[in-house]
LONUVO-140662 format. One line per field, with one value per residue (C-alpha): residue number from 1; residue in three letters; x, y, z. Coordinates in steps of 0.5 Angstrom, whole numbers. Layout:
// residues N
seq = NUM_...
type = ALA_...
x = X_...
y = Y_...
z = Z_...
END
This chain:
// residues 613
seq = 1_2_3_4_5_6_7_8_9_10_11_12_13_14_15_16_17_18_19_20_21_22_23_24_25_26_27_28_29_30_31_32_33_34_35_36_37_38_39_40_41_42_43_44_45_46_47_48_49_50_51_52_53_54_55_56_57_58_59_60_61_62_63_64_65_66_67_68_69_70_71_72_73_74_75_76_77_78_79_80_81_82_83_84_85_86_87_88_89_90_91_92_93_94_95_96_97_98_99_100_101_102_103_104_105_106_107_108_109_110_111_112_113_114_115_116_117_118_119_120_121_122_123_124_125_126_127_128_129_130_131_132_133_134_135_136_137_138_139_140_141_142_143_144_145_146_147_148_149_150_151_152_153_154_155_156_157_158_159_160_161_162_163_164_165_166_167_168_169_170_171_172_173_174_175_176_177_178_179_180_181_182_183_184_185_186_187_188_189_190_191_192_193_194_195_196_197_198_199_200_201_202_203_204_205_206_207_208_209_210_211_212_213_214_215_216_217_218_219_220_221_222_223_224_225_226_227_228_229_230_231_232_233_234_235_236_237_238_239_240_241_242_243_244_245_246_247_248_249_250_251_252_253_254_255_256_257_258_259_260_261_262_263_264_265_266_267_268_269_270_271_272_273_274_275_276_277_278_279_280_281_282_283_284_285_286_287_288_289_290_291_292_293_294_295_296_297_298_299_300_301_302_303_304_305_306_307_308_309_310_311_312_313_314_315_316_317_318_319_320_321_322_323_324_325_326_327_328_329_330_331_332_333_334_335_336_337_338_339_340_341_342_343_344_345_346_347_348_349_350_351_352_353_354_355_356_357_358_359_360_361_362_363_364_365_366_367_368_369_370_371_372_373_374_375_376_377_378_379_380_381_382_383_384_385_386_387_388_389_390_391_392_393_394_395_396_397_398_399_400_401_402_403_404_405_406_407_408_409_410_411_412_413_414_415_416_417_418_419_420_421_422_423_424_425_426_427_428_429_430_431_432_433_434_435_436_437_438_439_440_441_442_443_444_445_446_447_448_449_450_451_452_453_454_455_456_457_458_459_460_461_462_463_464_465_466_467_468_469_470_471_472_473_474_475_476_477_478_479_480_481_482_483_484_485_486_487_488_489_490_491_492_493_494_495_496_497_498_499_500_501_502_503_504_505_506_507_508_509_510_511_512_513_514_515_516_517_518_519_520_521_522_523_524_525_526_527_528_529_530_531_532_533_534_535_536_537_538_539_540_541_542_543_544_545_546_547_548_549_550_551_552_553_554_555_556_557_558_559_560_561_562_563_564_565_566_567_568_569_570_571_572_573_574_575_576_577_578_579_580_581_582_583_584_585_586_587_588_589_590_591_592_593_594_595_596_597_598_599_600_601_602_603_604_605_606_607_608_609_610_611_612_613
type = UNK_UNK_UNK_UNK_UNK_UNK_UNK_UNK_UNK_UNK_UNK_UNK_UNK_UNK_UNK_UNK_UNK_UNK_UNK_UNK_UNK_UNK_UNK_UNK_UNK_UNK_UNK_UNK_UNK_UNK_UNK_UNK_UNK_UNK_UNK_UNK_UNK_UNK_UNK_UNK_UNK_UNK_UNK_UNK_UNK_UNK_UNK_UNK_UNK_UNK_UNK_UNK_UNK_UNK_UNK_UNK_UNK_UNK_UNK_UNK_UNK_UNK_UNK_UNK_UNK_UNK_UNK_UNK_UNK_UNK_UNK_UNK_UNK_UNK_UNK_UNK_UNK_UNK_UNK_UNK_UNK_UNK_UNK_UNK_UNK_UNK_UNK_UNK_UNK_UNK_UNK_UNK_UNK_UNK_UNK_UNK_UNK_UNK_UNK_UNK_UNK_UNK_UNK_UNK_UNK_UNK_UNK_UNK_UNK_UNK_UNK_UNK_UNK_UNK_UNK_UNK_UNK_UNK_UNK_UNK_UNK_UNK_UNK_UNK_UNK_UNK_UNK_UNK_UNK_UNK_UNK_UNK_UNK_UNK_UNK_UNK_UNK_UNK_UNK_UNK_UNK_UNK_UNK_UNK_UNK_UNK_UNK_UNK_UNK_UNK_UNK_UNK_UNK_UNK_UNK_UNK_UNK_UNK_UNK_UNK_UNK_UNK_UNK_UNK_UNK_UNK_UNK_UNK_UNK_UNK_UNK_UNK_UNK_UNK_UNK_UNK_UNK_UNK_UNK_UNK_UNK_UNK_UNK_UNK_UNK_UNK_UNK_UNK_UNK_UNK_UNK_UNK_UNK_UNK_UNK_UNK_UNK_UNK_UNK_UNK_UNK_UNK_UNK_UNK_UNK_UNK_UNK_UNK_UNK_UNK_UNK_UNK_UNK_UNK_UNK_UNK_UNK_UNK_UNK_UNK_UNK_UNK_UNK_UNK_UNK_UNK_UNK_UNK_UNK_UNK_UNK_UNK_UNK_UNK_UNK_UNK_UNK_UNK_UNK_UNK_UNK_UNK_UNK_UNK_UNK_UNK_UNK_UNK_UNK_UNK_UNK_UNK_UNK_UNK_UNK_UNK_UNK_UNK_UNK_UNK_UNK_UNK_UNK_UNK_UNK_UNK_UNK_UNK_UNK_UNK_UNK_UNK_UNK_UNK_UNK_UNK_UNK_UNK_UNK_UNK_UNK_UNK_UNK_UNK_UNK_UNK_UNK_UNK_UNK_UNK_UNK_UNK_UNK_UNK_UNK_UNK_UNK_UNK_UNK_UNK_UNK_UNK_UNK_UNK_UNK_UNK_UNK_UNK_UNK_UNK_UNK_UNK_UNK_UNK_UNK_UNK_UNK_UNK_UNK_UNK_UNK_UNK_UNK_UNK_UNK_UNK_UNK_UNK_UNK_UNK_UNK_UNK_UNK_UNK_UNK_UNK_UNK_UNK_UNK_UNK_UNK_UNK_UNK_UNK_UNK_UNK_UNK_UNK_UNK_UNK_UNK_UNK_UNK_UNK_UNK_UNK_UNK_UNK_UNK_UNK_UNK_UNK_UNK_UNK_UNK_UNK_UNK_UNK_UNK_UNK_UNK_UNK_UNK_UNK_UNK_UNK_UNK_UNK_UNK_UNK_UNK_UNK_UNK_UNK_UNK_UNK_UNK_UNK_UNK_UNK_UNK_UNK_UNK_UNK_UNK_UNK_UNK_UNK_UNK_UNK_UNK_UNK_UNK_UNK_UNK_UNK_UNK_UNK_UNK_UNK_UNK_UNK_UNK_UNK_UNK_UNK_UNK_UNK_UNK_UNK_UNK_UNK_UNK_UNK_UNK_UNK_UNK_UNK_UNK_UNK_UNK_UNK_UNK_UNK_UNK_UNK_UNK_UNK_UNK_UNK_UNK_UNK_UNK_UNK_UNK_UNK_UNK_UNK_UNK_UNK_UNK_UNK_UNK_UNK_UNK_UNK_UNK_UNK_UNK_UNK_UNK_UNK_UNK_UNK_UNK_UNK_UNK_UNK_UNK_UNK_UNK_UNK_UNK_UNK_UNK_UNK_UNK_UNK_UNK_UNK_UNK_UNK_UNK_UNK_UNK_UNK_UNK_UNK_UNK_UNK_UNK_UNK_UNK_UNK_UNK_UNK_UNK_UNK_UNK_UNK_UNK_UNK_UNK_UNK_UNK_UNK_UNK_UNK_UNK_UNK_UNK_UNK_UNK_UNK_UNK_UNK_UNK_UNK_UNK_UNK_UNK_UNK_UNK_UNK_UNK_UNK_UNK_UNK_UNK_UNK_UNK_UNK_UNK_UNK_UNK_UNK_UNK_UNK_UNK_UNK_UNK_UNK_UNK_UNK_UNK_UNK_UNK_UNK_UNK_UNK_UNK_UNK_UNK_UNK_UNK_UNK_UNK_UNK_UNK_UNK_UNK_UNK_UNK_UNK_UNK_UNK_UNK_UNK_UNK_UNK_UNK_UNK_UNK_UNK_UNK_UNK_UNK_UNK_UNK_UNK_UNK_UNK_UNK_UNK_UNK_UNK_UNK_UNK_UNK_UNK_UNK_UNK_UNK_UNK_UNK_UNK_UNK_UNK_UNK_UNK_UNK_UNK_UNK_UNK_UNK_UNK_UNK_UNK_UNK_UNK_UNK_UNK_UNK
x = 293_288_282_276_272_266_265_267_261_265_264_263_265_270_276_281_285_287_291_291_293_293_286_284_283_281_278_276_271_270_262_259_265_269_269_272_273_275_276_269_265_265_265_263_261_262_258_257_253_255_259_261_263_260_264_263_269_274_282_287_287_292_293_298_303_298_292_289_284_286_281_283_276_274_271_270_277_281_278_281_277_281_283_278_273_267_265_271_273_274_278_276_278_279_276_280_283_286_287_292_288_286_283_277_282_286_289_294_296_303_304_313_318_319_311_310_304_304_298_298_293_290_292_294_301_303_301_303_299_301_300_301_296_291_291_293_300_302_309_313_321_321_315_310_303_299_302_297_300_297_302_306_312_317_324_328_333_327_326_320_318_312_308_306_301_302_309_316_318_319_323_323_331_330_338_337_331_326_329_325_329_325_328_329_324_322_313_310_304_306_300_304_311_314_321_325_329_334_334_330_324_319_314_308_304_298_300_308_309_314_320_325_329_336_338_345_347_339_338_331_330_322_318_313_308_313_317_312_308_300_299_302_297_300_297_300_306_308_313_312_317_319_322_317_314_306_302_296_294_287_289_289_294_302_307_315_322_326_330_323_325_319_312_305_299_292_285_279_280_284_279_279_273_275_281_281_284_285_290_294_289_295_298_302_301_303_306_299_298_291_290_283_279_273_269_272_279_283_288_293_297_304_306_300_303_304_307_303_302_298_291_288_283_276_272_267_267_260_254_250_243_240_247_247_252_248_251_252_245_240_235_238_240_247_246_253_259_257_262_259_252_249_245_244_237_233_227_223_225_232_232_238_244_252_257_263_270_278_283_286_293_299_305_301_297_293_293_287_282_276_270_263_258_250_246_240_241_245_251_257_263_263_270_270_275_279_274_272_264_259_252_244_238_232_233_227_224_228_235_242_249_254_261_268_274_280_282_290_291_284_282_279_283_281_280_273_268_261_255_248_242_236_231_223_218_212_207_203_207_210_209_204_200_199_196_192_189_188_184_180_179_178_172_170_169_166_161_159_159_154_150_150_147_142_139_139_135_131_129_128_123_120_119_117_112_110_109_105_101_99_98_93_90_90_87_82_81_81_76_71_72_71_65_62_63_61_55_54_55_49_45_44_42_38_35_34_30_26_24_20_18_14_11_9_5_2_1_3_8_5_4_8_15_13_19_23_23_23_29_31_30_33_40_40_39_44_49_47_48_55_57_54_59_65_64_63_70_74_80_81_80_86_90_87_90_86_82_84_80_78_71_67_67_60_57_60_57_50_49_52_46_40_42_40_35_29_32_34_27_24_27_27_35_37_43_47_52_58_63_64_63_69_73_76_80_84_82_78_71_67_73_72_65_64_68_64_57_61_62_54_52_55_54_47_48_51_46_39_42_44_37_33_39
y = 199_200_196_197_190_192_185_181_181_184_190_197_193_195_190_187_181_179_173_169_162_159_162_163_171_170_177_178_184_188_188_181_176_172_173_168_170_164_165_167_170_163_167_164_168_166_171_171_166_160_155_156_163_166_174_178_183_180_183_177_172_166_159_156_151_145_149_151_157_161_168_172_177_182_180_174_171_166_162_155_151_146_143_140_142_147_149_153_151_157_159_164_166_162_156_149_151_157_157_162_167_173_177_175_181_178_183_179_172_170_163_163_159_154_153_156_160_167_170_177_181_188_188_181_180_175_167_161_156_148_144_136_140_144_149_156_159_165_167_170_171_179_181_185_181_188_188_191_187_190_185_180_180_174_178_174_171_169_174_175_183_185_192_194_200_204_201_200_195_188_183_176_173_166_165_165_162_167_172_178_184_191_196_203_207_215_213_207_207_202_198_194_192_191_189_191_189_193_189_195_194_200_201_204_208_211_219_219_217_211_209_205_201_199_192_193_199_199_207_209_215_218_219_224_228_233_230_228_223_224_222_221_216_210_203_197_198_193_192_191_187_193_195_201_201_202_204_205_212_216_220_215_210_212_209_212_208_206_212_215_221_222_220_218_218_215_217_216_220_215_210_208_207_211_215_211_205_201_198_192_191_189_182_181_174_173_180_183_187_187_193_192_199_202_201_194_191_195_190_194_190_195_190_194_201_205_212_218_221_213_213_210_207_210_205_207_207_208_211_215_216_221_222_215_210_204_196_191_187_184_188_195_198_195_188_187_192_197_197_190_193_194_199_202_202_207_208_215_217_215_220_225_221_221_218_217_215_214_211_208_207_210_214_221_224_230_235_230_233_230_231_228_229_225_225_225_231_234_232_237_235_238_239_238_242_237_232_226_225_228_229_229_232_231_227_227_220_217_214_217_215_218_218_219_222_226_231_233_239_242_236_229_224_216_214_214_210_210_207_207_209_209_212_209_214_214_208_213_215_209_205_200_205_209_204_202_210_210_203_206_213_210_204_211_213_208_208_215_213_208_212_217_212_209_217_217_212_213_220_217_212_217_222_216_215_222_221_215_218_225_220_217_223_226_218_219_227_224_218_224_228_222_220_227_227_220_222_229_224_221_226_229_223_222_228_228_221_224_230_227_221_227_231_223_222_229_227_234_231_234_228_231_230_224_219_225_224_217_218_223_217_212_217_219_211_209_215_212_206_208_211_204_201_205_204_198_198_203_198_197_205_205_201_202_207_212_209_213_213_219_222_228_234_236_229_228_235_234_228_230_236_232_229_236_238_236_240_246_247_246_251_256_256_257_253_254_249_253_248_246_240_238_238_231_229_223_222_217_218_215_220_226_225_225_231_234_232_235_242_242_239_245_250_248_250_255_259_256_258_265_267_265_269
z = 223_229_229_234_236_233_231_238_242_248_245_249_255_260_259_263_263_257_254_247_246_239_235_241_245_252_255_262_263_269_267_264_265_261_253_249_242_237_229_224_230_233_241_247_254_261_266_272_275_269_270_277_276_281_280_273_276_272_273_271_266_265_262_265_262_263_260_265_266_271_273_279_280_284_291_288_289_284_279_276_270_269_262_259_263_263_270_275_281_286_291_296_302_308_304_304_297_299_307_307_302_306_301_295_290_286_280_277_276_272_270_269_265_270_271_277_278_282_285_286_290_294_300_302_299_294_293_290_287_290_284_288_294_289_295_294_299_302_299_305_306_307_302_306_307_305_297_292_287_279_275_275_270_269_265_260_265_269_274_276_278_282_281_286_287_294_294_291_284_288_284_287_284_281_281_289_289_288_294_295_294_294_288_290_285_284_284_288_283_279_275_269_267_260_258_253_247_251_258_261_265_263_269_267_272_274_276_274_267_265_269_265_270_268_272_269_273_277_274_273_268_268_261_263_260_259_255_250_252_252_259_265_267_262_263_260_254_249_244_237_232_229_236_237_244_245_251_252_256_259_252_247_244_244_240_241_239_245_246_247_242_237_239_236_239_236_239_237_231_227_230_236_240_246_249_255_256_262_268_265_260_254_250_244_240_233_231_234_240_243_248_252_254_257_251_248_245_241_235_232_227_226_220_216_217_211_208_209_202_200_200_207_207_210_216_219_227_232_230_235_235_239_242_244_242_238_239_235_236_233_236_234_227_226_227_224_224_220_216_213_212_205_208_215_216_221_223_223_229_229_223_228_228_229_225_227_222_221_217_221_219_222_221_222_228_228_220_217_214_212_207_206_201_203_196_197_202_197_191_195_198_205_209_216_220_225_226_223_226_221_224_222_224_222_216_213_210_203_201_202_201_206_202_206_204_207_203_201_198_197_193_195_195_192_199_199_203_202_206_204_209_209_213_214_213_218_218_215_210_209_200_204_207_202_198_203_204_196_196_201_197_192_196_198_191_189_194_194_187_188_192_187_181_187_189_181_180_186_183_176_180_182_177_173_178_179_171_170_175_171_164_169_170_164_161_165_162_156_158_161_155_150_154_153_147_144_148_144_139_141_143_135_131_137_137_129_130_136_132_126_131_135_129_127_133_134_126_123_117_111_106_101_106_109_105_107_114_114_110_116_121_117_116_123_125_121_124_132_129_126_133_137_132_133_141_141_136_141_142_133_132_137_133_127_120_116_110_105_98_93_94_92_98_94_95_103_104_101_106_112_111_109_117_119_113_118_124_120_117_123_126_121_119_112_110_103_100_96_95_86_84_82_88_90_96_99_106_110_108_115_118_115_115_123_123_119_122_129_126_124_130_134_128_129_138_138_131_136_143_139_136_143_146
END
């Protein structure tokens, strides 16, 4: 099974050296230093700058036999943190420790059987380390001084071999003392080494393929492009337990049996996280072979290989937002490897995004086809023809589910993967600021709504005022009516009492009428008085009810008209009563009667002012 190292923070790095000891990996970087990867995510990171490491261009890495940790660096010369130690010791060109090193480029180191620690370097030859001196020493004999030495290899009999780039296989004798003897061979870009079960020494080069190198009979046979491997740029080889060869290349992973008869190649289909790999960038530990490229570590366990036509397992790979490749981090949106994310959350300018996937096993290469469906987005399954990266435009705020599974047969298979995305609408969109704007609508509402009430009751204010001052007016209408009329009132008995009081005075009252206008007088004095009372009275007639009693009209009628009888002879006007007997009503007597004297008094006006007309 392929694994990416998503979850090692050295992920997207470009790896180097790689060597495994016990629970731990250490990786060397040609970018950010050293990682040194330990079980349950408990990493540890060396960059430049820390611990006495003063390169990040990491090309080698060893641990020698007394636990020492050796780093062989670019321009930055060799490196030691002793066991038990946390800072490094350099070694650098022309320096006490290393007196006899001419170049700061140390691409490989080995660490043999017999405890001897070879350096290899770019142009300055090959070197050992002196463990009683503690300084680094040239290794002369017929070797030439301007190797460029990619990697070191210590074979089974122990022999040591150097790859040389620009220059033949080298191979140092143990059994003569470590004799340099220069092996005839087809290329002279050699850039790593691997033994085989077989006794063969395969050498992996940079332009020429693979040359497998029989120490038997010293034949070399070449495996290139044309033979079937993907690439004829092959930068490390292992072979796994199984007997199966596996190198890394410019175009993926390969895997072939050792007479290189059938191949297989992974690429970032079957989930890798690039196709390009890097030189000498390879280690086996415990069944498992770890290949270092330029975006991360690559583990393939070859023990979890199944058959074709069982169910694979679907994992999700890289997720590109706005064709940006996104790393784990706490400030981004896979703050874990995606494929342990509950829910991949984006934001609302994330909302184009890419997603890559693969199954991840082997025993197939190319023919799978997958298919994905996105509910929320709609509820079909979609076939996607030779690719295992589904893409997203635009995708409007919500929930989704991304489901993946290859297809066989026109039918979906079992193995599906699902992962839930959520992408957050606008601030503004968003449940809390819609909130917010309904609280706001409705504060506005209700403002309005109190503006409203308030203009109302301003207006009813005003009406009622305007009201209250139209009563006023039409109170003191009714206060100058009233007052014209009590004085009219007061004119006629007045003018009943005057008129017999003159003819007294100028003594012209018959004396058989003299009682009749005293009684006159008295009546109409009565009546003033009456008038006075009921004045004075105003506020009680106000709240007063009608007196209602039973009384003949005849009656009423007769004395209201003996009030006028003296006026109305005087003037010459003659009055009939037609009212019957015995007609009786139910009123208020003083009521009616008023009334009544009113009627006469502007009878009598309007008859006098009509015969002087």
């Amino acid at each position: 099974m392929l694994t990416s190292s998503s979850s090692f923070s050295a992920s997207s790095k470009v790896l180097s050296g790689i060597v495994h000891t016990g629970d731990r990996l250490y990786a060397g970087t040609e970018n950010d230093g050293l990682y040194i990867l330990g079980p349950e995510g408990n990493n540890v990171h060396c960059p430049a700058g820390k611990d006495g490491l003063k390169s990040g261009n990491i090309h080698s890495v060893c641990l020698d036999r007394r636990g020492n940790l050796w780093l062989g660096t670019y321009l930055g010369g060799l490196y030691m943190r002793p066991k038990g130690r946390s800072s490094f010791i350099s070694f650098r060109s022309g320096s006490r420790r290393a007196p006899e090193l001419t170049t700061n480029n140390v691409y490989s180191i080995l660490n043999d059987s017999m405890g001897n620690l070879w350096v290899g370097t770019r142009d300055g030859g090959l070197y050992r380390y002196d463990y009683e001196t503690g300084t680094l020493v040239h290794v002369a004999g017929n070797l030439p001084n301007n190797l460029f030495i990619w990697d070191i290899f210590e074979d089974s009999v122990g022999d040591i071999w150097l790859a040389c780039y620009g220059a033949h296989i080298w191979k140092l004798s143990s059994s003569e003392g470590y004799a340099a003897h220069e092996v005839e061979s087809l290329v002279s870009t050699y850039v790593s080494i691997c033994e085989l079960s077989d006794g063969r020494i395969a050498f992996c080069t940079e332009t020429d393929g693979i040359i497998c190198f029989n120490p038997k009979d010293n034949s070399c046979a070449k495996v290139t492009f044309g033979f079937g491997l993907p690439d004829d740029t092959v930068y490390a080889a292992l072979q796994d337990d199984y007997g199966n060869l596996w190198f890394s290349t410019n175009s993926g992973l390969c895997r072939t049996d050792l007479n290189f008869s059938s191949y297989t190649r992974y690429t970032i289909c079957d989930g890798l996280p690039t196709n390009r790999f890097n030189y000498n960038s390879a280690e086996k530990h415990d069944g498992k072979l770890y290949f270092g490229s330029t975006n991360g570590l690559v583990e393939v366990d070859p023990c979890r290989e199944i058959r074709m036509d069982a169910n694979r397992p679907i994992r999700f790979n890289d997720l590109w937002i706005n064709n940006i490749r996104q790393s784990i981090g706490p400030d981004g949106p896979l703050p874990s490897d995606i494929n342990e994310l509950d829910v991949l959350r984006l934001e609302h300018w994330q909302n184009t995004f890419s997603i890559d996937f693969s199954n991840n096993m082997f025993g197939y290469n190319y023919g799978q086809t997958f298919a994905y469906k996105m509910k929320g987005l709609d509820d079909d399954w979609h076939i996607l023809d030779a690719s295992n990266r589904v893409d997203f435009m635009g995708l409007k705020p919500g929930n989704y589910c991304l489901s993946v599974a290859n297809m066989s047969e026109g039918h979906v298979m079992d193995n599906i993967s699902s992962l839930k995305i959520m992408v957050r609408p606008v601030w503004w969109q968003s449940t809390a600021a819609r909130i917010c704007l309904a609280i706001l609508l409705l504060a506005l509402a209700t403002w309005l709504l109190v503006m409203f009430v308030m203009s109302s009751k301003h207006r009813h204010e005003l009406e009622i005022e305007r009201l209250n001052r139209e009563k006023d007016k039409e109170i003191a209408d009714m206060k100058f009516r009233f007052f014209d009329n009590i004085s009219h009132e007061f004119k006629t008995p007045l003018s009943l009492i005057l008129g017999p009081v003159e003819q007294f005075m100028n003594g012209i009252v018959p004396e058989g009428k003299m009682d009749r206008y005293f009684e006159i007088i008295k009546k109409n004095a009565d009546k003033l008085l009456a008038l006075i009372n009921e004045l004075l009275g105003f506020r009680e007639l106000q709240s007063a009810t009608l007196s209602l009693s039973s009384f003949g009209v005849l009656n009423s009628v007769t004395n209201v008209m003996g009030r006028y009888e003296w006026q109305l002879e005087d003037k010459g006007i003659m009055v009939s009563i037609d009212v019957p007997e015995s007609l009786v009503v139910e009123a208020d007597l003083e009521k009616f009667e008023t009334i009544l004297d009113n009627l006469l008094s502007n009878a009598y006006n309007l008859v006098y002012a009509s015969l002087h007309a």
